[in-house]
C-alpha positions, 0 to 999 in steps of 0.5 A: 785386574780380576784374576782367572785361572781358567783357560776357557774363560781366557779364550773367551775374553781373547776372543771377544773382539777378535778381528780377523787381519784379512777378514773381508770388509768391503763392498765394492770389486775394487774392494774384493779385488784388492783382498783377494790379491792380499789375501790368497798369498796369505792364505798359500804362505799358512798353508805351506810348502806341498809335498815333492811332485812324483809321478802318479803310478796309478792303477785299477786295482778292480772294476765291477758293474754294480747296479747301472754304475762301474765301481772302481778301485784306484790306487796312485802315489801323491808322494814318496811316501805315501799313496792315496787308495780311492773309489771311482764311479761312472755310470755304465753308459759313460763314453771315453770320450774326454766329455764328462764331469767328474766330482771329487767327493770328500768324506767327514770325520768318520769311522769309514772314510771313503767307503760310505760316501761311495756307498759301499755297505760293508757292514749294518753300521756303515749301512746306518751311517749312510741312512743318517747323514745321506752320506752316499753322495759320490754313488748320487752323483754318479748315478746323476751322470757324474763320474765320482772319485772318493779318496781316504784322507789321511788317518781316515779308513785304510790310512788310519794305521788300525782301529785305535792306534793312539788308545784315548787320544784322537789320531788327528790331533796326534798326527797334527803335533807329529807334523808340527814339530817337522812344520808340516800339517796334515790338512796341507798334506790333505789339500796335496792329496786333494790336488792329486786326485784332480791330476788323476783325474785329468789322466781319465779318458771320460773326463773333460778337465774343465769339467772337474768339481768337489763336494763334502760333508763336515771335514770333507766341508773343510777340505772343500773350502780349503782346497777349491780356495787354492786349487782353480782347476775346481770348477765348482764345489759344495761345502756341506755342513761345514761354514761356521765362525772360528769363534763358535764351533772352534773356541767356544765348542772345541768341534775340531781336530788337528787335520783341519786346522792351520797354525794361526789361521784365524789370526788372518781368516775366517772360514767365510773368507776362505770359502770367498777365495772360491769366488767368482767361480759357482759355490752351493753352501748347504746347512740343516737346521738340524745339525748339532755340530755346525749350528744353524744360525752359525752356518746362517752367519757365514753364509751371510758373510761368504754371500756379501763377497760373492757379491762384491765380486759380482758373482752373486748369481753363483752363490747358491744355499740349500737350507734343509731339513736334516740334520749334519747330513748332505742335503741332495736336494739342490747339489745335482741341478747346481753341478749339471749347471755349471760343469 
């Protein structure tokens, strides 16, 4: 027995011919049936328990035109101990009328949180953040027509308790082990927040509820996959520069932090099968051939992998791929024909 004292050389050999318990093998709908019928309790039982409902309290904190849009700021409790600050666009010409679609929109790991994603320009960095990762999709989509809300996540912009409160450490991982000795962990506690924009958003007066989807770049890919996965009410979702095999970007390049990791959640899954939860309803995976977090040819490979799902559920027409010339960026060339089409 060869003797080894370096823990990645151990991941690697651990991961070599790791097989997913629940990964997807199937091909027919009997066989896609029978997985997500095992899969989904599995999927539930590692995310764990939610949070206690309470009620909302939402409230407009202010509402300004901007351009041919309403930018809102809205504040509601998603427990109680903890609110969740967002901001709300609608195009000035959106009617009260209980007919439109809304997209929750989901910011990555970044500086900022919400506020580039709902194109706010509070400074030339945030500006520049914008122009490199096409990071303004909620303010796209609502000047598409879309009514658009962009929560912080936890330990992201308003919710991250200063600039650097754990100085040399990533507050991600920190809260993660904070949790985690109390069994809770905050990419469930992030999916509960997820969960709780869609009942504001039920509580609109523009808004149709069975006209309700979600997008996000990076770890707003993660909080999509995951939440659209379990959360049906999400009609349609896209999971930008995200998809990627556990072994590639987690293992082997460590691209991670604690908000958007389950406890063994690659013992059952990879995160193709997450997002295959998401079948039959419309899914648009996008990746740029450019992005130097989530790779290319790993994005390529999950796709493929989510793609034989979708068709085994016989929703291969709702599967849609944007390959696009930017980086780890949001695409935004097929996302506004896919949500037009399917809310």
């Amino acid at each position: 027995m060869k003797r080894n004292f370096s823990m990645d050389w151990y991941w690697e050999e651990i991961i070599k011919d790791w097989k997913p318990l629940l990964s997807f093998e199937g091909e027919t709908r009997h066989d896609w049936e029978t997985w997500r019928d095992n899969g989904m309790p599995k999927l539930v039982e590692l995310i764990g328990i939610f949070p206690k409902k309470v009620p909302l309290n939402s409230c407009v904190e202010y509402s300004v035109e901007d351009g041919n849009l309403i930018r809102e700021r809205v504040v509601f409790n998603s427990e109680v101990s903890m609110s969740v600050p967002c901001q709300v666009l609608r195009p000035k010409s959106m009617k009260a009328d209980g007919s439109n679609p809304a997209i929750l929109c989901s910011h990555g790991h970044g500086p900022y949180g919400k506020d580039p994603v709902a194109g706010m320009k509070s400074n030339p960095d945030m500006v520049n953040n914008i122009e490199r990762l096409n990071y303004n999709y909620a303010q796209q989509m609502a000047e598409a027509g879309f009514l658009t809300i962009s929560p912080d996540l936890r330990v992201f912009g308003e919710r991250s308790d200063g600039k650097d409160p754990f100085p040399g450490r990533d507050s991600c991982n920190v809260n993660f082990i904070k949790g985690a000795i109390l069994g809770l962990w905050t990419l469930t506690l992030n999916i509960w927040d997820m969960k709780c924009c869609i009942d504001y958003l039920e509580t609109r007066d523009e808004v149709d509820p069975k006209r309700i989807g979600m997008m996000g770049l990076s770890q707003g890919g993660t909080m999509t996959t995951f939440a659209a996965a379990i959360e049906p009410r999400i009609k349609a979702a896209d999971i930008i520069g995200y998809l990627s095999p556990w072994r590639t970007f987690a293992i082997q390049r460590a691209c991670f932090c604690g908000s958007q990791i389950l406890p063994s959640v690659h013992r059952y899954f990879d995160t193709h099968d997450i997002a295959g939860m998401i079948a039959p309803r419309p899914l648009l995976i996008e990746m740029g051939i450019y992005d130097k977090v989530f790779m290319i040819e790993d994005q390529l490979e999950s796709y493929e992998r989510v793609k034989k799902i979708y068709d085994a559920a016989d929703a291969t027409d709702k599967l849609w791929k944007e390959v696009h010339l930017r980086g780890h960026a949001f695409g935004g060339n097929r996302a506004f024909d896919f949500f037009k089409k399917y809310l």
